[in-house]
PDB file of N, CA, C and O in Angstrom:
ATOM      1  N   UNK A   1       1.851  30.859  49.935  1.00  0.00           N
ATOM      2  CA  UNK A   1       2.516  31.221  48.714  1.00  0.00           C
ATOM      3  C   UNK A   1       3.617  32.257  48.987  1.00  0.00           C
ATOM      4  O   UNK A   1       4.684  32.286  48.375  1.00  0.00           O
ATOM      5  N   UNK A   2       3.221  33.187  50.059  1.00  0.00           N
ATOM      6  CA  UNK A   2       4.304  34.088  50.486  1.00  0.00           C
ATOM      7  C   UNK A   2       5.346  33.451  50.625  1.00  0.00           C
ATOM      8  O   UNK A   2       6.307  33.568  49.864  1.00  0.00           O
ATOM      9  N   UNK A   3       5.298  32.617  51.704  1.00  0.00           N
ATOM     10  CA  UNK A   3       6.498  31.886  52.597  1.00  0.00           C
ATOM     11  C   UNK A   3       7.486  31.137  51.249  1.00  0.00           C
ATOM     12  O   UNK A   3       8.715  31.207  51.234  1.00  0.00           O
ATOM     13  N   UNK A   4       6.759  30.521  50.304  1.00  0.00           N
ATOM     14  CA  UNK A   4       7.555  29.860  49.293  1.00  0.00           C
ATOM     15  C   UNK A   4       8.376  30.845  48.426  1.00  0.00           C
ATOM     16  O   UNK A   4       9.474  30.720  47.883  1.00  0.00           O
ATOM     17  N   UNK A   5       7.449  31.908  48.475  1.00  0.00           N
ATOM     18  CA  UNK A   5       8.216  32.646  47.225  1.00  0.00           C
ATOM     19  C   UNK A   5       9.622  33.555  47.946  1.00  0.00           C
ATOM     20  O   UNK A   5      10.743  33.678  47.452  1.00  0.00           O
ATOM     21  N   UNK A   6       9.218  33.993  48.981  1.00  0.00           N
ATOM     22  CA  UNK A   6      10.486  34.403  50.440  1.00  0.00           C
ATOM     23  C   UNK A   6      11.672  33.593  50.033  1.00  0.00           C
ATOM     24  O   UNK A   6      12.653  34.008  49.415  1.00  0.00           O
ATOM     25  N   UNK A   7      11.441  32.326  50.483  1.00  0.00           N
ATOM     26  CA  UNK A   7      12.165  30.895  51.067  1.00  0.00           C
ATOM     27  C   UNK A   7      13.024  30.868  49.699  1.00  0.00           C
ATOM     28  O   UNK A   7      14.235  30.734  49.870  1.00  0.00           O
ATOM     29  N   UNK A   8      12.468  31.002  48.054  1.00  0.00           N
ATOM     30  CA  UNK A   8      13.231  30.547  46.889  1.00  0.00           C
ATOM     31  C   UNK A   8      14.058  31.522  46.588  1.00  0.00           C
ATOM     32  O   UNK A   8      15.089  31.286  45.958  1.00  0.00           O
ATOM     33  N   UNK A   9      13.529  33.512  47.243  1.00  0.00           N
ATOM     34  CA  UNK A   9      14.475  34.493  46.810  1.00  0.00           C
ATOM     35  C   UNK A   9      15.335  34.675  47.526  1.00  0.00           C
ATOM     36  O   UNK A   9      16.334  35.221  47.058  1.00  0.00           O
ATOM     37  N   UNK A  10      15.318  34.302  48.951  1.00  0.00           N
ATOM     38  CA  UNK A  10      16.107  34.176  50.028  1.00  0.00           C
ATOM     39  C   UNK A  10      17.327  33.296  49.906  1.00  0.00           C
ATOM     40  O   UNK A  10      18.430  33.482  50.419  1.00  0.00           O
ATOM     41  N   UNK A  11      16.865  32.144  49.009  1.00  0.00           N
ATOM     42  CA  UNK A  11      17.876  31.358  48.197  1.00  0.00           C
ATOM     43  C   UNK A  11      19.194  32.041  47.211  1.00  0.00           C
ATOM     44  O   UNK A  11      20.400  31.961  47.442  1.00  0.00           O
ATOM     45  N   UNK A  12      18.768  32.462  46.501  1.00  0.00           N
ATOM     46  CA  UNK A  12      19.353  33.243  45.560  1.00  0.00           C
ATOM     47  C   UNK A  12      19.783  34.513  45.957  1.00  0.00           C
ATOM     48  O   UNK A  12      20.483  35.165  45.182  1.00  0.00           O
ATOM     49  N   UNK A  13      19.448  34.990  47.120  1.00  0.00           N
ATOM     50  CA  UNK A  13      20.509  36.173  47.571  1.00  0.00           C
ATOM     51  C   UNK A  13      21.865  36.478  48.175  1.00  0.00           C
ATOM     52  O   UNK A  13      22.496  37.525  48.323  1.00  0.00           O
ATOM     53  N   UNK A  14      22.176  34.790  48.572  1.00  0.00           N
ATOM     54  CA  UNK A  14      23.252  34.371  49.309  1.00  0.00           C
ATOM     55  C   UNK A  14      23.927  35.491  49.969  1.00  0.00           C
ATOM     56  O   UNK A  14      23.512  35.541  51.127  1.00  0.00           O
ATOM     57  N   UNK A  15      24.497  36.102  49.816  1.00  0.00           N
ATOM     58  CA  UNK A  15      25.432  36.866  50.684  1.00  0.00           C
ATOM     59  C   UNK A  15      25.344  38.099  50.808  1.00  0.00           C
ATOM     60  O   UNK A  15      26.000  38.759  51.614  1.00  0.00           O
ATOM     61  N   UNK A  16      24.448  38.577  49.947  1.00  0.00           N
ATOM     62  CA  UNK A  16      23.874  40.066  50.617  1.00  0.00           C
ATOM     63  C   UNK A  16      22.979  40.531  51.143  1.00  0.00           C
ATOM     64  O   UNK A  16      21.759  40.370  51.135  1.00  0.00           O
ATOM     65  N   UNK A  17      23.893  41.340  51.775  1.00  0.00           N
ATOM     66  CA  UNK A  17      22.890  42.011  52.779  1.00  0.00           C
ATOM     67  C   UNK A  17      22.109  43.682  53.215  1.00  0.00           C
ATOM     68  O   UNK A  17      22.540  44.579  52.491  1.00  0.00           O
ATOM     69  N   UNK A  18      21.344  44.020  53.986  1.00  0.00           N
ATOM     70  CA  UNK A  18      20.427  44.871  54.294  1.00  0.00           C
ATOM     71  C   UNK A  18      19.579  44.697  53.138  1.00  0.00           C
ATOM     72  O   UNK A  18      19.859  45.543  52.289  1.00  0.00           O
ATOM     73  N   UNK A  19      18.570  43.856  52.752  1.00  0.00           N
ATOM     74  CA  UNK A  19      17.653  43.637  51.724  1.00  0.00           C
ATOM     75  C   UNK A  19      16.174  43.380  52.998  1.00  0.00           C
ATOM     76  O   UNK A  19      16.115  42.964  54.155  1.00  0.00           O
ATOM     77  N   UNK A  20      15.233  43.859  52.057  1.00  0.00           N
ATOM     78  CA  UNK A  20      13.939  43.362  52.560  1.00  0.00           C
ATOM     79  C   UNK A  20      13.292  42.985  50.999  1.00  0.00           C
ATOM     80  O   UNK A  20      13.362  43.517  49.891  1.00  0.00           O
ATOM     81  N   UNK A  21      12.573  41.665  51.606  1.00  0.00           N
ATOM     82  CA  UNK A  21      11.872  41.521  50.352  1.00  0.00           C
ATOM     83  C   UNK A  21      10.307  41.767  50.771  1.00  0.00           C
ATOM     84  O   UNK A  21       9.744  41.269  51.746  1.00  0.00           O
ATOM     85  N   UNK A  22       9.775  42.601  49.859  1.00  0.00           N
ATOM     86  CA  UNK A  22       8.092  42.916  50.144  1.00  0.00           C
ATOM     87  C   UNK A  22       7.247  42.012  49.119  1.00  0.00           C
ATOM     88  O   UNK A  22       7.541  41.301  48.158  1.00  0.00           O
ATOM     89  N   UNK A  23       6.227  42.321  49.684  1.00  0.00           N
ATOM     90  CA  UNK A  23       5.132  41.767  48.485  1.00  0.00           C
ATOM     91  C   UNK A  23       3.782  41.869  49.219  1.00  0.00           C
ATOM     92  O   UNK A  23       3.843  41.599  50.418  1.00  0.00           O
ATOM     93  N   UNK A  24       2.752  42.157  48.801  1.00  0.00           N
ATOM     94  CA  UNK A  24       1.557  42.734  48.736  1.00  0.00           C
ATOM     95  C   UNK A  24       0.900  41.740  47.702  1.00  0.00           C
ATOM     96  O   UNK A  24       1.180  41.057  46.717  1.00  0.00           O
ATOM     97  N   UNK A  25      -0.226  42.105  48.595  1.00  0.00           N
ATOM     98  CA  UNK A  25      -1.862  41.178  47.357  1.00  0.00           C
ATOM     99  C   UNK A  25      -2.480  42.829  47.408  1.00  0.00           C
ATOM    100  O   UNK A  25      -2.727  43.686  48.256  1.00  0.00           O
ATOM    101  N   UNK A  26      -2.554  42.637  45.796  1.00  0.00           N
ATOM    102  CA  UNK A  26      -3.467  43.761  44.959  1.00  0.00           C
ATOM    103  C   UNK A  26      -4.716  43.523  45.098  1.00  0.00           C
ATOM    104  O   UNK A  26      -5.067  42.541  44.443  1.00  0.00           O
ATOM    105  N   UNK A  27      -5.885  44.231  45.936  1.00  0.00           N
ATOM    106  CA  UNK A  27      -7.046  44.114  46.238  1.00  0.00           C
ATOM    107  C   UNK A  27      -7.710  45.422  45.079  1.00  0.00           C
ATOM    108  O   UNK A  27      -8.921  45.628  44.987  1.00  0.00           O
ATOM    109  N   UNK A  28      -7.052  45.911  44.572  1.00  0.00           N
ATOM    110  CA  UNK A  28      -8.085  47.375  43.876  1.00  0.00           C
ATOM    111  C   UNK A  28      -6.691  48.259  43.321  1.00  0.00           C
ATOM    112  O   UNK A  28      -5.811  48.663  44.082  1.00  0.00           O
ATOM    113  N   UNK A  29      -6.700  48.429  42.056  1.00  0.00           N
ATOM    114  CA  UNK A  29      -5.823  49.655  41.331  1.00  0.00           C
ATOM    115  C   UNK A  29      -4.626  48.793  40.249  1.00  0.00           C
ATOM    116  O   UNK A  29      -4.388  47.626  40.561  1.00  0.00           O
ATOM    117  N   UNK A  30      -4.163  49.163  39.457  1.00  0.00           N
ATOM    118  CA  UNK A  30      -3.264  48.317  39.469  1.00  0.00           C
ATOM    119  C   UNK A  30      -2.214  47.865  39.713  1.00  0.00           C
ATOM    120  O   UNK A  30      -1.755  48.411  40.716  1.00  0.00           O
ATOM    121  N   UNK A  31      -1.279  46.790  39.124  1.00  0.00           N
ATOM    122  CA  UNK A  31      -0.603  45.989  39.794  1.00  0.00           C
ATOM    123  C   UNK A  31       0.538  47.162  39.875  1.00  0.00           C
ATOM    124  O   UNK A  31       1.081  47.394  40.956  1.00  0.00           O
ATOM    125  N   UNK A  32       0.878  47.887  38.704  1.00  0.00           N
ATOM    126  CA  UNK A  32       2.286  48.563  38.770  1.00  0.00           C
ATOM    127  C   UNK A  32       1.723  49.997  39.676  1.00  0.00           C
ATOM    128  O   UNK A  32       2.350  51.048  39.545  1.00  0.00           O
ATOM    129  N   UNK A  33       0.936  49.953  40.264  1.00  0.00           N
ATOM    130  CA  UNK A  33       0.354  51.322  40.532  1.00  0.00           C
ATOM    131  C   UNK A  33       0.899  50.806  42.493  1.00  0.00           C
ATOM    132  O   UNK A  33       1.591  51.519  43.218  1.00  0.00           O
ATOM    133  N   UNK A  34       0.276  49.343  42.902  1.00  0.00           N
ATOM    134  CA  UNK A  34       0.816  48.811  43.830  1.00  0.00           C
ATOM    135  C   UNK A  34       1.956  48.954  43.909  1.00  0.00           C
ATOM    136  O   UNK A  34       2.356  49.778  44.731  1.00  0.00           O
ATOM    137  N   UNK A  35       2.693  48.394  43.291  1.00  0.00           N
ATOM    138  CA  UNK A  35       4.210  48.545  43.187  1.00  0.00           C
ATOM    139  C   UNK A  35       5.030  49.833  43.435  1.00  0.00           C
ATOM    140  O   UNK A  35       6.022  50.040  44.133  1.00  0.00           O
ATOM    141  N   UNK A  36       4.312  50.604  42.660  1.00  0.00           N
ATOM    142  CA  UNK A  36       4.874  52.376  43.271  1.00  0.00           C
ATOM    143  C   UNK A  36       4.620  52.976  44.403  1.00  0.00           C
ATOM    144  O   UNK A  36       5.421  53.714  44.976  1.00  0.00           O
ATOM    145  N   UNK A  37       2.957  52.571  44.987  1.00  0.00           N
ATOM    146  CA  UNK A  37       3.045  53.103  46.377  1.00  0.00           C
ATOM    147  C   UNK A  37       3.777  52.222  47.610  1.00  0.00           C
ATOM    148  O   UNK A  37       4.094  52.664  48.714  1.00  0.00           O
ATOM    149  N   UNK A  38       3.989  50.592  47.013  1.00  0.00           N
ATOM    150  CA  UNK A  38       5.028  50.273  48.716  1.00  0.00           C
ATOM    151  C   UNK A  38       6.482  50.804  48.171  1.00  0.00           C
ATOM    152  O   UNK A  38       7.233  50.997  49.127  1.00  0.00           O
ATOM    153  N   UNK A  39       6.941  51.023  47.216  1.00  0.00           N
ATOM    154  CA  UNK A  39       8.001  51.532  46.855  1.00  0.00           C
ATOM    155  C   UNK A  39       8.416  52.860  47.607  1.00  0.00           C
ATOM    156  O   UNK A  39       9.523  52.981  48.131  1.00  0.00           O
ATOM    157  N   UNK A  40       7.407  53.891  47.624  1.00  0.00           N
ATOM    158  CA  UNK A  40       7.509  55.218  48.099  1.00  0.00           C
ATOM    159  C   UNK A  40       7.054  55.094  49.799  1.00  0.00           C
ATOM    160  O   UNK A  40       7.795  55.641  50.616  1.00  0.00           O
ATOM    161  N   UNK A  41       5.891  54.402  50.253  1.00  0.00           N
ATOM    162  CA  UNK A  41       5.930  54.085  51.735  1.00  0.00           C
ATOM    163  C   UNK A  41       6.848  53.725  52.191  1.00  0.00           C
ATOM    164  O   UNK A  41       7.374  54.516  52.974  1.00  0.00           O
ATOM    165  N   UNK A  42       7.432  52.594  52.008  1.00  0.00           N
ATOM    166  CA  UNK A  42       8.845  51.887  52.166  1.00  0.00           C
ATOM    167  C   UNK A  42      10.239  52.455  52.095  1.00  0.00           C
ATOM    168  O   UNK A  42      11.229  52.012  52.676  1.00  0.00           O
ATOM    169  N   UNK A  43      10.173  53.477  51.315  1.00  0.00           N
ATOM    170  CA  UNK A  43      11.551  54.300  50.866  1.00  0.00           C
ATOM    171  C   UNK A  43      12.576  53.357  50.350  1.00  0.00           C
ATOM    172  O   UNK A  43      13.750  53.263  50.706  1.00  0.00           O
ATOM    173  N   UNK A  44      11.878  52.612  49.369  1.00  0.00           N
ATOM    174  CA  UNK A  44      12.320  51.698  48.792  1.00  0.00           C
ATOM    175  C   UNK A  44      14.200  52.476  47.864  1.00  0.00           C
ATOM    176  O   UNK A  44      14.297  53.614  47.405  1.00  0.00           O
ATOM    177  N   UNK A  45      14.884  51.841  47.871  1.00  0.00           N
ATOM    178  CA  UNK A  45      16.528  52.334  47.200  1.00  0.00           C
ATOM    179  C   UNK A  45      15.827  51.568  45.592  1.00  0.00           C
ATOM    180  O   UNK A  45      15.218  52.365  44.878  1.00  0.00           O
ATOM    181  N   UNK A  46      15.890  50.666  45.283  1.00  0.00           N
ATOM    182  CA  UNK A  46      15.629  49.219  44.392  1.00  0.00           C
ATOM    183  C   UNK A  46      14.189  48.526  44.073  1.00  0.00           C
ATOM    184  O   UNK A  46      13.336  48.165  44.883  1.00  0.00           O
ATOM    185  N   UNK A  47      14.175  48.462  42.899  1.00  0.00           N
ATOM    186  CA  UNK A  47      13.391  47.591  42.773  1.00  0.00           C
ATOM    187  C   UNK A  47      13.426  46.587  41.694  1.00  0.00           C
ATOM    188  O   UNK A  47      13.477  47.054  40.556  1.00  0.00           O
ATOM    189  N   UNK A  48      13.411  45.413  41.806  1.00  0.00           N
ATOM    190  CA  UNK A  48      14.022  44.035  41.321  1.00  0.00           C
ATOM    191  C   UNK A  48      12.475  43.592  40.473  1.00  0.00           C
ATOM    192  O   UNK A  48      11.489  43.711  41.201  1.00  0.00           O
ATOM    193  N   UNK A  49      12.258  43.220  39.376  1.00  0.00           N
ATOM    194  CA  UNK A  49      11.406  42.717  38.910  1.00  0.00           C
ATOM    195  C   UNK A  49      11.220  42.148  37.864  1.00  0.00           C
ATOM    196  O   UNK A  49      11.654  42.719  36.864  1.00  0.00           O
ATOM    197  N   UNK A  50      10.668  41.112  37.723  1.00  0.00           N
ATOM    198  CA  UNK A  50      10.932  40.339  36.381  1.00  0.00           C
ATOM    199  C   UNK A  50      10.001  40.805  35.475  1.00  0.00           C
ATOM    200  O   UNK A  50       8.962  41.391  35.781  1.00  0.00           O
ATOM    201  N   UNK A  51      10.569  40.408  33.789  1.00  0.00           N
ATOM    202  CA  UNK A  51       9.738  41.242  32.571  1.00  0.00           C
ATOM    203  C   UNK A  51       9.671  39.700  31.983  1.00  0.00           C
ATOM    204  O   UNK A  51      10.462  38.828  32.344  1.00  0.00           O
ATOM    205  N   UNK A  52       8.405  39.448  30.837  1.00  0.00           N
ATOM    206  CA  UNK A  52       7.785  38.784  30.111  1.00  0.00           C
ATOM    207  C   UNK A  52       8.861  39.236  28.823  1.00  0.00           C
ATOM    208  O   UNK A  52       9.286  38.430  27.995  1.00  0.00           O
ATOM    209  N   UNK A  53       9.173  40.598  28.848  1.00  0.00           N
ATOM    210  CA  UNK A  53       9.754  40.777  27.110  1.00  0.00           C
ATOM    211  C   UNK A  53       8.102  40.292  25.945  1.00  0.00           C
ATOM    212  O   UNK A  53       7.991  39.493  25.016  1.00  0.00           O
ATOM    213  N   UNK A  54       7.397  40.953  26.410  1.00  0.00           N
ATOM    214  CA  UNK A  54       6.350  40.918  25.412  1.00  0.00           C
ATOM    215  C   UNK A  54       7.207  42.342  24.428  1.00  0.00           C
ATOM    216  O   UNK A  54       7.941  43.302  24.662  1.00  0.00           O
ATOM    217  N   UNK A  55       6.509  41.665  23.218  1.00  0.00           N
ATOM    218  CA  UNK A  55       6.484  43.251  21.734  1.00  0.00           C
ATOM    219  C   UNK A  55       5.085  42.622  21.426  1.00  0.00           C
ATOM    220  O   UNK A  55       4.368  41.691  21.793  1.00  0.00           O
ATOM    221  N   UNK A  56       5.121  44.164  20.121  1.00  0.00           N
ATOM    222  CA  UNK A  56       4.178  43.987  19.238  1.00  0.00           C
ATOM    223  C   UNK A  56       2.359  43.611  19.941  1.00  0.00           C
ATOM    224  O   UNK A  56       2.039  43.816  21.112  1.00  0.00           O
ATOM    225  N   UNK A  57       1.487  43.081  18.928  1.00  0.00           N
ATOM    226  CA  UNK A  57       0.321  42.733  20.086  1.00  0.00           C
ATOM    227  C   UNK A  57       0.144  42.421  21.177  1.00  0.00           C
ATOM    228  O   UNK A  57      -0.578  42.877  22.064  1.00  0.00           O
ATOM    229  N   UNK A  58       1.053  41.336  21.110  1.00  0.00           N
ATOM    230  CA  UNK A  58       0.586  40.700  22.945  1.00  0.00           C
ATOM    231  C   UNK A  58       0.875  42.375  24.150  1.00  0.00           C
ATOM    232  O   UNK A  58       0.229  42.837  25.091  1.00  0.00           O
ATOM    233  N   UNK A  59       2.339  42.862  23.340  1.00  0.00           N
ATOM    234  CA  UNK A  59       2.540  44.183  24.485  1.00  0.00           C
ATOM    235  C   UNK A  59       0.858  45.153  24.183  1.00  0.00           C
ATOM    236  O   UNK A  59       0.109  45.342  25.142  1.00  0.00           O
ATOM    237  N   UNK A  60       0.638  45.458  23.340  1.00  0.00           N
ATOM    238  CA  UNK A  60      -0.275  46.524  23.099  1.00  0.00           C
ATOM    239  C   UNK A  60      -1.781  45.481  23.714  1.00  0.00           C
ATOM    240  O   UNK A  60      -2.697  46.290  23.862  1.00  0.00           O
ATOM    241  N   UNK A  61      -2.187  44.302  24.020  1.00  0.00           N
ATOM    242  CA  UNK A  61      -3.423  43.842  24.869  1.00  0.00           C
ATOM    243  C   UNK A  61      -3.199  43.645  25.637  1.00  0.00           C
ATOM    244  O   UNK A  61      -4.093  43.890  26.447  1.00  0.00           O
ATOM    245  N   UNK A  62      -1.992  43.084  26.210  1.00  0.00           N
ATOM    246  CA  UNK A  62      -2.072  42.879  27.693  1.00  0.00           C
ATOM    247  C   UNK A  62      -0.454  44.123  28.416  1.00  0.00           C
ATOM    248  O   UNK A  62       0.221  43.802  29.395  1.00  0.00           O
ATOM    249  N   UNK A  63      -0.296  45.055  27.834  1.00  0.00           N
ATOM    250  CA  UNK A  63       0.478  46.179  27.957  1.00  0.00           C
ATOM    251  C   UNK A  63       2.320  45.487  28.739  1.00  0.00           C
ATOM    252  O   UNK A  63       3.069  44.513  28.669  1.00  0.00           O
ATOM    253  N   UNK A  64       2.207  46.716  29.357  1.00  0.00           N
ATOM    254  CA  UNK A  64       3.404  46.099  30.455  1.00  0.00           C
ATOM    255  C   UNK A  64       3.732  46.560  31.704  1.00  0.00           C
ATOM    256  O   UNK A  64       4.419  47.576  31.806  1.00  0.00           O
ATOM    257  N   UNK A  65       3.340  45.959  32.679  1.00  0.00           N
ATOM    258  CA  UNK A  65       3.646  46.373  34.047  1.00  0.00           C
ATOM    259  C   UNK A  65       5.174  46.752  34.764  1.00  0.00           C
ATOM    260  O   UNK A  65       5.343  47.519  35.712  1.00  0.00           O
ATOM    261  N   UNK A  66       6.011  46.139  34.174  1.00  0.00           N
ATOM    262  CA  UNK A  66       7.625  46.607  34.423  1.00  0.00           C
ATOM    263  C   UNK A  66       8.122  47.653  33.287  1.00  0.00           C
ATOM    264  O   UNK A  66       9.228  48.159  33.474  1.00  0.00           O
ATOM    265  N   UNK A  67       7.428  48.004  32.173  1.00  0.00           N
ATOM    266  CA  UNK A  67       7.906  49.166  31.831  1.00  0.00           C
ATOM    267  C   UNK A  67       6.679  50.479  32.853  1.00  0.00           C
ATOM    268  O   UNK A  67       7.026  51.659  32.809  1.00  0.00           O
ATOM    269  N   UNK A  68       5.815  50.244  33.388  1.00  0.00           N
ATOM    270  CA  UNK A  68       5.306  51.280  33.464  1.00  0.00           C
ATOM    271  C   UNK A  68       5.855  51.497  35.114  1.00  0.00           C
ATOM    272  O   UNK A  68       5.888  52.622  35.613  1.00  0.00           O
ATOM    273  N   UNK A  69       6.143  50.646  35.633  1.00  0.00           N
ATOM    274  CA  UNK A  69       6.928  51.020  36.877  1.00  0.00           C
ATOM    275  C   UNK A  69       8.289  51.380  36.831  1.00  0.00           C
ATOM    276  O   UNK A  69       8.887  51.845  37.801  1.00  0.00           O
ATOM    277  N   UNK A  70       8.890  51.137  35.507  1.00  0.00           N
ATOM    278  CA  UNK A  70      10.503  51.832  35.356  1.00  0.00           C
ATOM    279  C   UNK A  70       9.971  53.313  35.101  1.00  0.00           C
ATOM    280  O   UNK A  70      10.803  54.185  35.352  1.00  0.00           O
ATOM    281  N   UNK A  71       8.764  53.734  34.660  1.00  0.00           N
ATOM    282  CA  UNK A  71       8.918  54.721  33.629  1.00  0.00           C
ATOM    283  C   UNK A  71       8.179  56.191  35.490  1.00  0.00           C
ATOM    284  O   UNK A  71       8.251  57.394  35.740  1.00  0.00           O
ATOM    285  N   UNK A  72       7.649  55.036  36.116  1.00  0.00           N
ATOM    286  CA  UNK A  72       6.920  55.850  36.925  1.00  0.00           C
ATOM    287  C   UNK A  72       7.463  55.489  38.586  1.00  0.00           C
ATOM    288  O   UNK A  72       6.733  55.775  39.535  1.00  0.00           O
ATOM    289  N   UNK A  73       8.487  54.996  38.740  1.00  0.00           N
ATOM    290  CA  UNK A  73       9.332  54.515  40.025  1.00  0.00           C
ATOM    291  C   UNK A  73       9.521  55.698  40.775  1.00  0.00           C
ATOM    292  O   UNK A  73       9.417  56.644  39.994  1.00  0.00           O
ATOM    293  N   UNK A  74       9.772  56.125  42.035  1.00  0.00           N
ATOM    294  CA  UNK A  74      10.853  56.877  42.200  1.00  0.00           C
ATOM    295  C   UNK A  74      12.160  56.253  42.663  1.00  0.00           C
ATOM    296  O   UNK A  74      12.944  56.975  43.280  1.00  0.00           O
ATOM    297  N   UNK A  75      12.493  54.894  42.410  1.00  0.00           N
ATOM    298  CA  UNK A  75      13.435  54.563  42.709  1.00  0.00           C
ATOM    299  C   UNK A  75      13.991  54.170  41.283  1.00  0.00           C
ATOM    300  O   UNK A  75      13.298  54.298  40.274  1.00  0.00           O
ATOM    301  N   UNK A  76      15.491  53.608  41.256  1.00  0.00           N
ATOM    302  CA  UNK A  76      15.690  52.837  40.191  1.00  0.00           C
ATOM    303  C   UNK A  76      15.329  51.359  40.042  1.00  0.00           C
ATOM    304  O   UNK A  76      15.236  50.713  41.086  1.00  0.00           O
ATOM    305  N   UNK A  77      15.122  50.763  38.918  1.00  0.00           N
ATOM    306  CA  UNK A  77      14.442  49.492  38.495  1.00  0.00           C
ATOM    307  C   UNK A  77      15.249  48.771  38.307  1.00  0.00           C
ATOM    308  O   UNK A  77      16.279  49.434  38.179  1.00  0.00           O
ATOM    309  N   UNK A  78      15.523  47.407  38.163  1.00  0.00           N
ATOM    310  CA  UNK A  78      16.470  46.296  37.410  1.00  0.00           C
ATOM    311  C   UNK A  78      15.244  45.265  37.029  1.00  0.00           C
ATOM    312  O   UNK A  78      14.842  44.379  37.783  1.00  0.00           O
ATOM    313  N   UNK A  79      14.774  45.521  35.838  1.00  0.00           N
ATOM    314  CA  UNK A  79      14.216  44.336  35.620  1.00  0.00           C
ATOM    315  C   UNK A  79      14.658  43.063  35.040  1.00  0.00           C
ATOM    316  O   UNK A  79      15.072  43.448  33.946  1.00  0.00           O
ATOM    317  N   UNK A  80      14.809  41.988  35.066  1.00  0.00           N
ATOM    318  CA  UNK A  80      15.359  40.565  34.501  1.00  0.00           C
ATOM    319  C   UNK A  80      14.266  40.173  33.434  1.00  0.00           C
ATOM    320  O   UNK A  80      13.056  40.323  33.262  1.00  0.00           O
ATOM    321  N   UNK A  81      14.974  39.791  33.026  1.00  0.00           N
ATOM    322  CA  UNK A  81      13.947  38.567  31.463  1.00  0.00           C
ATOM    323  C   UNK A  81      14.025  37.335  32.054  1.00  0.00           C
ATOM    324  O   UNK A  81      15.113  36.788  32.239  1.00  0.00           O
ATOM    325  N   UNK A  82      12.907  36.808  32.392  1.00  0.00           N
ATOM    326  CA  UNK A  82      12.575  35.914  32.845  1.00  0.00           C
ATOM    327  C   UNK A  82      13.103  34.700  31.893  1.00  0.00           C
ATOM    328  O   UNK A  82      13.265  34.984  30.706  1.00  0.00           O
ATOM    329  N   UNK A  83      13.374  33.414  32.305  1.00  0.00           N
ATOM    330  CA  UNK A  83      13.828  32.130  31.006  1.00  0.00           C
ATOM    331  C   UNK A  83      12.999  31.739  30.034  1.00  0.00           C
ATOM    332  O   UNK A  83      11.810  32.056  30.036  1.00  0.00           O
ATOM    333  N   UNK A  84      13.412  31.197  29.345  1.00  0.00           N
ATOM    334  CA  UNK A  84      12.754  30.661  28.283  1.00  0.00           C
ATOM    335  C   UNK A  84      12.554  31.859  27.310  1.00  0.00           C
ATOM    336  O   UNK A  84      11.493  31.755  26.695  1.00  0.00           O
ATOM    337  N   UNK A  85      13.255  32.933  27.010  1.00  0.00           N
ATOM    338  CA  UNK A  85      13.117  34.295  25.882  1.00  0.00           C
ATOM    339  C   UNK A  85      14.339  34.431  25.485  1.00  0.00           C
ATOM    340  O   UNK A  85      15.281  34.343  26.273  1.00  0.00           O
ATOM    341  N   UNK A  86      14.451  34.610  24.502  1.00  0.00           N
ATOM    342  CA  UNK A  86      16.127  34.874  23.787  1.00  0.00           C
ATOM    343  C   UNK A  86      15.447  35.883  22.997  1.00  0.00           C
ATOM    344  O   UNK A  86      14.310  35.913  22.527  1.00  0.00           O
ATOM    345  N   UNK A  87      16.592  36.852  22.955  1.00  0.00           N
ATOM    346  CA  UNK A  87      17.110  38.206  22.286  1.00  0.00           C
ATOM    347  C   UNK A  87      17.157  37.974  20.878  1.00  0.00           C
ATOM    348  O   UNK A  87      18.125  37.307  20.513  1.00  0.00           O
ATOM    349  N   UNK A  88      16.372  38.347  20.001  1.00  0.00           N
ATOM    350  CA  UNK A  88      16.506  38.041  18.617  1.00  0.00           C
ATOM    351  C   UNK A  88      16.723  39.619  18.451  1.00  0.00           C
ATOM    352  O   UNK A  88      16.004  40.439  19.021  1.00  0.00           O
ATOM    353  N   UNK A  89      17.899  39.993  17.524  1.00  0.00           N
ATOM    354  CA  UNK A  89      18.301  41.223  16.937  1.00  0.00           C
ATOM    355  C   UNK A  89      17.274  41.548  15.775  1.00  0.00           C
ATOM    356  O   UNK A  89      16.898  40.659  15.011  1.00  0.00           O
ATOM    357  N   UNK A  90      16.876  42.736  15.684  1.00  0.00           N
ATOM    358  CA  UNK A  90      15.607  43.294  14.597  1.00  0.00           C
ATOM    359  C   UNK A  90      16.029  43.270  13.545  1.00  0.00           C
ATOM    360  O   UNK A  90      15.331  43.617  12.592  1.00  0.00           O
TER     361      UNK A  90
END
């Protein structure tokens, strides 16, 4: 699953360069909690991650892992909205 998911972002990076892409299996803690310590081992500059765009309930039961790693990074974040979500104005 590694190698595929490498192989499809490796795709989409075309022409730039000095990038490493990481990724880790979460054995214990959570997922955004993972995310902050290879961030800080790593001396990570970036971190690239896709968001659900949950509101309302679904955010408050199943919370949100890319706001709590923007909010707790020491790097800066870019998270993407994944497809299939459109921006409805409040």
């Amino acid at each position: 699953m590694e190698q595929e998911t490498n192989a499809h972002y490796l795709q989409k990076l075309g022409e730039f360069k000095d990038y490493e892409i990481l990724s880790r299996v979460s054995l214990g803690g959570g997922v955004f909690y993972e995310i902050i310590q290879s961030a800080k081992k790593e001396s990570a500059d970036l971190i690239v991650m896709g968001t659900h765009g949950r509101t309302g309930l679904d955010h408050l039961i199943l919370g949100s892992t890319a706001e709590n790693v923007v909010r707790k990074s020491p790097c800066p974040v870019l998270t993407v909205r994944l497809p299939g979500k459109k921006f409805v104005m409040p």
